[in-house]
C-alpha positions as CSV (number, residue, x, y, z in Angstrom):
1,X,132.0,55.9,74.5
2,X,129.5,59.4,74.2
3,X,127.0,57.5,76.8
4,X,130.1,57.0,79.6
5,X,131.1,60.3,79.2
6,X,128.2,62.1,78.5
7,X,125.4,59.8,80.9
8,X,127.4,57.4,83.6
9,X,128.0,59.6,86.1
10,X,124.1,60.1,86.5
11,X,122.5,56.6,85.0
12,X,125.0,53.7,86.1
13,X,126.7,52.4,89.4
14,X,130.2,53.9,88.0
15,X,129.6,57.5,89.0
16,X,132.6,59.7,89.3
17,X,132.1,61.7,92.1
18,X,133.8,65.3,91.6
19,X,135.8,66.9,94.9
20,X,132.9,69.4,94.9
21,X,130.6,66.2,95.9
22,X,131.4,66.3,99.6
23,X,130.9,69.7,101.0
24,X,127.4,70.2,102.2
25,X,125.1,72.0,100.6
26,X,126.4,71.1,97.0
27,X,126.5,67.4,98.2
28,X,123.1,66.9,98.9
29,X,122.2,68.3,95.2
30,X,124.1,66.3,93.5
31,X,123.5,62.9,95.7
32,X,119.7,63.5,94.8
33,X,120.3,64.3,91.1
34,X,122.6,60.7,90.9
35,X,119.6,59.0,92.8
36,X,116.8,60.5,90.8
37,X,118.9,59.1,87.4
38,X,119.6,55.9,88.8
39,X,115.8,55.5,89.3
40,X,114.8,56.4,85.5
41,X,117.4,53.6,84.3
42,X,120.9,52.5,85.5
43,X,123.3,51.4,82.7
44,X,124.7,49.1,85.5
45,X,121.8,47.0,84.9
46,X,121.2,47.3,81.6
47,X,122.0,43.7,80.4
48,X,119.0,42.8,83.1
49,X,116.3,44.1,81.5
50,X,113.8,42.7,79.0
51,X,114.2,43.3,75.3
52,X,111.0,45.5,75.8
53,X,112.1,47.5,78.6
54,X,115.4,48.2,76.7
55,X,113.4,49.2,73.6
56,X,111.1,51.4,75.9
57,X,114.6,53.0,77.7
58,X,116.2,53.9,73.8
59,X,113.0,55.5,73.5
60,X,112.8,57.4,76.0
61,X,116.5,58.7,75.9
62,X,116.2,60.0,72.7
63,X,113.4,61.7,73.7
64,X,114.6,63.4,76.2
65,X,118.0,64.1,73.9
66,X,116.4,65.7,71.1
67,X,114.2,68.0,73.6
68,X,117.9,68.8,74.9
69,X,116.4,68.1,78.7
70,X,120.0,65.7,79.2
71,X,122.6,66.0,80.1
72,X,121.3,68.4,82.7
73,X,122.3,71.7,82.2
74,X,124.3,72.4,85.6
75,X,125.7,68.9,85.0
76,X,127.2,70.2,81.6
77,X,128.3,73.7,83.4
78,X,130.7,72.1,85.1
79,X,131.6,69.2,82.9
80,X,131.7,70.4,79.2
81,X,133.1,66.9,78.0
82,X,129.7,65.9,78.5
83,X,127.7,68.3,76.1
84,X,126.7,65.8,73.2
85,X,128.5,67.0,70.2
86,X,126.4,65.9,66.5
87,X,128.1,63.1,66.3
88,X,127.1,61.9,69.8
89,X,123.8,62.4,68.7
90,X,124.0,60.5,65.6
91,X,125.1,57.7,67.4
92,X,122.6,57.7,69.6
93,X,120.0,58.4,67.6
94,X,121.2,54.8,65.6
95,X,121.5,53.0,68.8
96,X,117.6,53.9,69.5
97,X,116.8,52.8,66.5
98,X,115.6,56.3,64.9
């Protein structure tokens, strides 16, 4: 699923937390960037949320997909399975409802 791959590891309680993740200063970088995504939405909770705050959340993702502003670009440096590939997009793009 492009969202697992591509947005989990930022946006849900399921992130998979590299080796590089526990040395110090890299650490603290990467804890804040998993905190900050969690706080725009968390997949984990996504069957919690209103109809309307869902709608508002597709929205927003796909914003912030066809600006090209996620994945984050040192997130993709070091994990290229992530980059969205056209297809990724496409689906996407249906799931938002565009």
């Amino acid at each position: 699923m492009h969202q697992q791959r591509a947005c989990y590891d930022y946006h849900s309680n399921k992130t998979k937390w590299s080796w590089y993740a526990n040395i110090a200063p890299v650490s603290w970088l990467i804890t804040n960037d998993v905190a900050k995504g969690r706080e725009h939405f968390n997949f984990s909770d996504w069957e919690n949320l209103s109809r309307k705050d869902k709608a508002r959340l597709r929205e927003k993702i796909w914003a912030e997909i066809i600006k090209d502003e996620v994945p984050l670009w040192q997130y993709k440096l070091l994990h290229s399975e992530a980059k969205l590939t056209q297809k990724d997009r496409s689906l996407i793009k249906e799931w938002a409802g565009k």
